[in-house]
Structures are given as C-alpha cells and as structure tokens.
C-alpha positions as CSV (number, residue, x, y, z in Angstrom):
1,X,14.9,-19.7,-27.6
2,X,11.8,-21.4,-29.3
3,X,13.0,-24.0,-32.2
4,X,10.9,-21.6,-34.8
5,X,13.3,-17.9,-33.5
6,X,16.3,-20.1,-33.9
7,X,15.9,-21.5,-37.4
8,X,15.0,-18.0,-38.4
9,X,18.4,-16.5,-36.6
10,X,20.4,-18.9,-38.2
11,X,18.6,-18.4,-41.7
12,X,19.8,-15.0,-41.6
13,X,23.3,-14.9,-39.4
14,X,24.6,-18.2,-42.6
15,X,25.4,-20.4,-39.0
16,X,27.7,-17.3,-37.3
17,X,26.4,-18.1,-33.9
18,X,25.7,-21.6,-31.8
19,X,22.4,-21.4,-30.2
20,X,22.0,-23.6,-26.8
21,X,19.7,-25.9,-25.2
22,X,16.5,-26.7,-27.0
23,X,13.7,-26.3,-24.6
24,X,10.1,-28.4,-25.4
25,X,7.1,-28.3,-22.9
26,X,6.0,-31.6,-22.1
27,X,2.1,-33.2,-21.8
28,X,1.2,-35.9,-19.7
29,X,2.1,-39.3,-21.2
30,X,4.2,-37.4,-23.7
31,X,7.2,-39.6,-24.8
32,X,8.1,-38.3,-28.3
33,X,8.7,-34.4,-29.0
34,X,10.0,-32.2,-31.8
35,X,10.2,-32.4,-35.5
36,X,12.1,-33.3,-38.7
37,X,14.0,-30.7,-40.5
38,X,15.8,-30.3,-43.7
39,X,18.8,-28.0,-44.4
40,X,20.7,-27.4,-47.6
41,X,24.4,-27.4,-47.8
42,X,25.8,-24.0,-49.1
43,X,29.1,-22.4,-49.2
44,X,31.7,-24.2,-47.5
45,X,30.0,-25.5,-44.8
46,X,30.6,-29.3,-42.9
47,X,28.8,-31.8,-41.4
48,X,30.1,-30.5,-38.0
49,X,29.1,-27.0,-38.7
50,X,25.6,-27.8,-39.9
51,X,25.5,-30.3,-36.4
52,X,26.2,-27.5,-33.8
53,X,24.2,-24.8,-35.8
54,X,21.3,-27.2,-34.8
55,X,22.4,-28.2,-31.8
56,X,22.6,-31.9,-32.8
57,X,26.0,-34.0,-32.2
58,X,28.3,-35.7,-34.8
59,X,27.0,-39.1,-34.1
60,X,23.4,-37.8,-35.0
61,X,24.1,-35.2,-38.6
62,X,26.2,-38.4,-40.0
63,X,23.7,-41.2,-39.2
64,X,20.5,-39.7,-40.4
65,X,22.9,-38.5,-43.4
66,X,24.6,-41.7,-44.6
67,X,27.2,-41.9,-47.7
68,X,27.4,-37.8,-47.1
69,X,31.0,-36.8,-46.4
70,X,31.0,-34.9,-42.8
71,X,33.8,-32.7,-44.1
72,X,32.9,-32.1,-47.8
73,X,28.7,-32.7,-48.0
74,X,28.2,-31.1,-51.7
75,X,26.9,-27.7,-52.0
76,X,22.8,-28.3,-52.8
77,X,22.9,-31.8,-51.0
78,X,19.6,-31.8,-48.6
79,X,20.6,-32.7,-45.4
80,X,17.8,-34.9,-42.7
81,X,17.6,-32.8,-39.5
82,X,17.0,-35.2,-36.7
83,X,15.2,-32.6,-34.6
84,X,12.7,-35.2,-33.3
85,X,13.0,-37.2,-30.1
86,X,11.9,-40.0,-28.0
87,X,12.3,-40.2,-24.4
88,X,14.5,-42.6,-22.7
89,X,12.2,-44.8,-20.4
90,X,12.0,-42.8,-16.8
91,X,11.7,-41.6,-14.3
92,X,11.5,-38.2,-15.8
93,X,13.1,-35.9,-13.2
94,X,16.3,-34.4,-12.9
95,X,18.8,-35.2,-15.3
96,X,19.0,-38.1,-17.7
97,X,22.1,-39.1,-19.5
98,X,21.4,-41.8,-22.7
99,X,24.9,-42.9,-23.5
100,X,24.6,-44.4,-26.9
101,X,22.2,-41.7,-27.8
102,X,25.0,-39.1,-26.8
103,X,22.6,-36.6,-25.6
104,X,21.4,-35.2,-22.0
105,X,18.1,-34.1,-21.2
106,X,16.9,-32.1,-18.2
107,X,13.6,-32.2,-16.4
108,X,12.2,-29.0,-14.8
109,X,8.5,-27.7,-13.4
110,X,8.1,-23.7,-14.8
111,X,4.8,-21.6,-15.1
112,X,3.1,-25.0,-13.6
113,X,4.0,-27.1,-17.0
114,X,6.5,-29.7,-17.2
115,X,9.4,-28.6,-19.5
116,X,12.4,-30.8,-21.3
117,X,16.2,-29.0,-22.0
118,X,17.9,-31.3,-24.6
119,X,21.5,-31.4,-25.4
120,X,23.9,-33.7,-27.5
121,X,27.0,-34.9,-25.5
122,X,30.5,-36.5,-25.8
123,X,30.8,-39.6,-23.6
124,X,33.8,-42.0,-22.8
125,X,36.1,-44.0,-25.3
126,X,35.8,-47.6,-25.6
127,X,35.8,-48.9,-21.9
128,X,35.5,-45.7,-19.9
129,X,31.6,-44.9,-20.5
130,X,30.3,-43.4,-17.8
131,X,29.3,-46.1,-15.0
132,X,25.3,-46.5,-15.4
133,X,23.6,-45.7,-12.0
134,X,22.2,-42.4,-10.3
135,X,23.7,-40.0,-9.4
136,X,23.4,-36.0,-7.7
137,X,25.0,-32.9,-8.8
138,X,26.8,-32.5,-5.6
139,X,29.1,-28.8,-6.7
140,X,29.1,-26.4,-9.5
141,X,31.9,-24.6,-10.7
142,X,32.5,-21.5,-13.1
143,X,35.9,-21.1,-14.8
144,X,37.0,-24.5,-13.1
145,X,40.4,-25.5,-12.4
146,X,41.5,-29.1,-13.7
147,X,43.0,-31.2,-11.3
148,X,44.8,-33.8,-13.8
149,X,44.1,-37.4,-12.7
150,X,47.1,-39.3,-12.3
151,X,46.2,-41.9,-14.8
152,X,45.7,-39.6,-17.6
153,X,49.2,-37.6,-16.8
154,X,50.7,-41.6,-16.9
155,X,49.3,-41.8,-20.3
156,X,50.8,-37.8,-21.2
157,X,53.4,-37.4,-19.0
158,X,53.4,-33.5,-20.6
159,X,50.0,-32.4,-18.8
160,X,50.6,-30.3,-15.3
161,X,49.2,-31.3,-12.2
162,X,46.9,-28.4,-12.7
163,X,45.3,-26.8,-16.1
164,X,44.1,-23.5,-14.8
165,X,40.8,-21.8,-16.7
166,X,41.1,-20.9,-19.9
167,X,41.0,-21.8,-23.3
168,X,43.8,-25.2,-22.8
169,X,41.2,-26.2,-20.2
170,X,39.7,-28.9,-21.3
171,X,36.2,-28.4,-18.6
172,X,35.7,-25.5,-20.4
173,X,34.0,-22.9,-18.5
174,X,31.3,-24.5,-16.5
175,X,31.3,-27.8,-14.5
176,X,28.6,-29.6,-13.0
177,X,30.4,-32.0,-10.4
178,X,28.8,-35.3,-9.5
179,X,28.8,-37.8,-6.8
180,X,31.0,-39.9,-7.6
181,X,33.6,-41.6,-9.4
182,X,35.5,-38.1,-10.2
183,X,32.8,-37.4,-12.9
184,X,31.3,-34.3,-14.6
185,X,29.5,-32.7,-16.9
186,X,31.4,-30.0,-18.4
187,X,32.1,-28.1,-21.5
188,X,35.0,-28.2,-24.0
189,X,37.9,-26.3,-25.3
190,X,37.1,-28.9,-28.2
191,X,33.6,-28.4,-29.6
192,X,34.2,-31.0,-32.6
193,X,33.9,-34.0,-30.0
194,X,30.5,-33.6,-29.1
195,X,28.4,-36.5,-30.6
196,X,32.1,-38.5,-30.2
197,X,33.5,-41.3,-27.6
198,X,36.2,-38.9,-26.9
199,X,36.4,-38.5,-22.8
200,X,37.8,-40.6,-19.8
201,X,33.9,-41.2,-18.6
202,X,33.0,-37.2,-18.4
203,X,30.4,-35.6,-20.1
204,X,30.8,-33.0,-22.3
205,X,29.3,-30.2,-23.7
206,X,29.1,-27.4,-26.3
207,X,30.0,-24.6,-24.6
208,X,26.7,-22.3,-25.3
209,X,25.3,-25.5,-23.6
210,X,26.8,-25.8,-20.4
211,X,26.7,-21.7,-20.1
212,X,22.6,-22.2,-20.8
213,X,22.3,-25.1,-18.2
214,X,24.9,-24.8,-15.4
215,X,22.3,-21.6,-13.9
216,X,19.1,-24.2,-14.6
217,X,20.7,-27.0,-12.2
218,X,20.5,-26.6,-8.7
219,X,23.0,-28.4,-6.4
220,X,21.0,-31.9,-5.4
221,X,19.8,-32.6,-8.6
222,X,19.3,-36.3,-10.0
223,X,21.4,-37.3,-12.3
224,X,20.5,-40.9,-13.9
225,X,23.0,-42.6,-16.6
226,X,21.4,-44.9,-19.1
227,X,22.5,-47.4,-21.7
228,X,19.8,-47.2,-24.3
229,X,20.2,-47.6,-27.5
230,X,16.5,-48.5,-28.3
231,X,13.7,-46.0,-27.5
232,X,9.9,-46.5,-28.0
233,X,7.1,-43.8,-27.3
234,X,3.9,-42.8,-28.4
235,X,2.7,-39.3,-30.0
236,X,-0.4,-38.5,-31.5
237,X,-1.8,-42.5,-31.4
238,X,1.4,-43.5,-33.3
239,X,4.0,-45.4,-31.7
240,X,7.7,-44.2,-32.6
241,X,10.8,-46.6,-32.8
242,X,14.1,-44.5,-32.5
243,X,17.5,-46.8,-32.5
244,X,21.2,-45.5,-32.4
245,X,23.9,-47.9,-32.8
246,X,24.9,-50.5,-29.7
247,X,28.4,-49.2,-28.9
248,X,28.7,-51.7,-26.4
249,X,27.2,-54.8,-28.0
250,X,25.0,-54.7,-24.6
251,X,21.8,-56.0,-26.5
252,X,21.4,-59.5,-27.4
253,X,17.9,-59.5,-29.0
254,X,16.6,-56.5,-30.0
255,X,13.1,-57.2,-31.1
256,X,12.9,-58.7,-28.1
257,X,13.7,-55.3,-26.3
258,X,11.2,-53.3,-28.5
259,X,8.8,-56.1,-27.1
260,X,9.4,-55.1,-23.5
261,X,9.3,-51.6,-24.2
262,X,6.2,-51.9,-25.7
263,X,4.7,-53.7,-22.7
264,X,5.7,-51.5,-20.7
265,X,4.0,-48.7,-22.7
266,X,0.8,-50.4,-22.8
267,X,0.9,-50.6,-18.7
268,X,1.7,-47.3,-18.2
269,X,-1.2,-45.7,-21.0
270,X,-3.2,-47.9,-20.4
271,X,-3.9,-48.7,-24.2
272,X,-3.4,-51.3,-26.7
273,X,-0.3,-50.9,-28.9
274,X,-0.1,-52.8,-32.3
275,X,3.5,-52.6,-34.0
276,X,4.3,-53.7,-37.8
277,X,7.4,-56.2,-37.4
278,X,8.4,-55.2,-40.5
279,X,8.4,-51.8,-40.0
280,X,10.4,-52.6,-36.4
281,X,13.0,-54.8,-38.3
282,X,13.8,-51.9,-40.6
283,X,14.5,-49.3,-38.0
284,X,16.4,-51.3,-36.0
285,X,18.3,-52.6,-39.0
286,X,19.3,-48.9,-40.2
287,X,19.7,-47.6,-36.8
288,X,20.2,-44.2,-37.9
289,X,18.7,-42.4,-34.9
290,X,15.4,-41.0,-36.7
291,X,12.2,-41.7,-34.6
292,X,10.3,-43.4,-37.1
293,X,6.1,-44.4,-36.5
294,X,6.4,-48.5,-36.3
295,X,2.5,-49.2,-35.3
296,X,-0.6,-47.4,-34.0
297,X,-2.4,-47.4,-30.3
298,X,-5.9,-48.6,-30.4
C-alpha cells in the first residue's frame, strides 16, 4: 500500500487496523528514502499504538520523541514520525537485517525497477543478538510448530517440548527458517516487543508483516545481519547522518566511522562530499534515529 493510501486509511479507521510492509522504489545511487511525518496524540492512544499504526518499532516512536511518556503521551502532544531512512552500507540484495536499527529491509527487481520492503524488528536480549554473517532462507513455514530449545525449557521448565500453532505460539503464523544457528524470522503472539531486545537471537515481526513478506521471499534468498548503528547516504546533493544507540558498545570512535563511511561514499558516487563536524557531532550525540542532512556533495 503506497505511504500516501495508508496515512489516509488510518486518518479515517482512528488506528483500527495495522498496515504492513512499507514498500519504496529505489534509483540508482539511492541511499536515503522516505519522509518525516507528524501525528497528534488523541484519545487514549500510546506510544506503542501510534508505533505499529506507522509501522515503526518502539525503539524508533520513543527516540525521535524524547521526555514523551510511551504509555500516557498527552492528548494534543505532536509526535516526530521517523518515516525517513538511510540504507545500511550493501550489498543491496536479498535481505538485510540492521540490528541496532531494529529493522529489516528486503531487496526485490519488479516491473524492471529496483524496489525496498521495510520493516521494524525485535532482536536478541543482551548477549544473544543475532550472530553477524550471511545467511539463506533455507525453509518457510505457515502456522509453524515450535520445537522448544532445550535451553530455554532449562530456563522455564513449564514450556512443552512442542507449542503447536496458535495464538500461545510465540513464531506466530509465518516463519522464515535460516541456515543456521536454529534462527528465524518470524512473527509474534506479542506485538508490543517489536522495536525491543526481547528474543533468544530470532527475529521478530508484527504479524501483518510477516503475513505481507513470507509470500515475497523465495527459498535461497540472502539474508545479511549487520551491526550498524551509524548510517550515512546521500539524497538530493545532501548527505544524511542517521545514528541509533550502540547497544553493544561495538564503536570506539564514531566520527571516525562517519569518516569511513563517507569515503566510502565518495568512491562509490564518484563525488566530493563536504560534512559540517558540528552538525556530525550533534547527530551522533542525540542519536535519536532521525536522518538528519550533515554536509552537501559538490
């Protein structure tokens, strides 16, 4: 569904229905898509509500909406909708998974144009994120079964060997199996963890994700896991700095990582990129997940 039909739909359904995967069609050279929105809080909605209306994760409504409480934002308060992204650096095929970002995006050739599918994700809790590397989707699965790991029954000796489908399944109804290391992406009988640390290394989904993507994936697809917190790309001759917090405390310098990204830009377009440090020392300071413009190409 076009980003412009959605807003509308939810304008005039007050948030009733979830809308999945936003879908953006992709130029050559293109690393920054979308746009910044605004909402305004009315009736007795939450943070979490106004989150999955827009298909954004928890992680991304509270940090472009600091001091705002997620569970009682004030009717009237004008809430920042983060609807603007930058790439993670490629290769863009297949699947990409950005793990501090919390989100997914998907990579796909129709009607001759290259498109993106974007989706917000839970990941794993402190020390079980998802092992960086590549992967392939090697099964898919409707109305999946879960096989309990042993050391998760250890740690709840209550959970069966087996969770069959249904609502107590906690794969929700879709699961996209990969090649290794027991992981998948998968939905969730638990829609308030998306945009959260909250699995064993799994990736979750809202559901009216997972339904919209698990018929777009074939078996075989790529599927690349990333750590990366800091983002740079370039849109319309402005360079745009997006940061999200280091869960991991992997970066030890990050100006010097904007550095190398922009170097890396200027190989691969060819052009001259001039950044404001200032500006660059801000972004990465508030690290609230916004794209924000940080310099100019020349």
């Amino acid at each position: 569904m076009k980003l412009a039909l959605r807003l509308l739909v939810l304008l005039l359904t007050g948030f009733s229905t979830a809308y999945p995967l936003d879908r953006y069609p992709l130029r050559p050279g293109q690393g920054v898509f979308g746009e910044i929105l605004y909402h305004t809080v009315s009736g007795n909605e939450t943070l979490l509500d106004v989150a999955r209306a827009y298909d954004l994760g928890y992680n991304q409504i509270v940090l472009a909406n600091p001091g705002v409480d997620p569970w009682l934002p004030p009717p009237g308060k004008r809430l920042l909708i983060p609807k603007k992204f930058v790439l993670p650096e490629g290769p863009h095929t297949g699947l990409l998974v950005n793990l501090p970002e919390m989100r997914l995006y998907y990579f796909r050739q129709e009607a001759g144009e290259t498109v993106v599918y974007t989706a917000p994700i839970g990941v794993g809790t402190e020390g079980r994120l998802t092992t960086e590397g590549v992967y392939t989707v090697y099964r898919k699965k409707e109305h999946p079964y879960w096989h309990v790991p042993e050391s998760i029954r250890k740690e709840d000796p209550t959970l069966p060997e087996v969770v069959p489908p249904g609502p107590e399944n906690p794969l929700g109804d879709y699961a996209l199996y990969l090649s290794r290391e027991a992981y998948a992406l998968h939905g969730t009988n638990k829609p308030w963890g998306i945009g959260r640390r909250v699995s064993h290394g799994c990736i979750r989904l809202y559901p009216e994700d997972i339904a919209a993507l698990f018929p777009l994936v074939p078996v075989g697809t790529p599927v690349r896991v990333l750590y990366q917190p800091i983002k740079l790309g370039i849109k319309d001759g402005k360079i745009y700095l997006q940061v999200f917090p280091d869960l991991e405390k992997r970066i030890s310098g990050p100006l010097l990582e904007v550095i190398r990204l922009a170097a890396r830009l200027e190989k691969e377009s060819g052009k001259d990129l001039f950044l404001d440090l200032f500006a660059v020392r801000k972004v990465l300071k508030k690290a609230n997940g916004v794209p924000t413009a940080v310099g100019k190409v020349r």
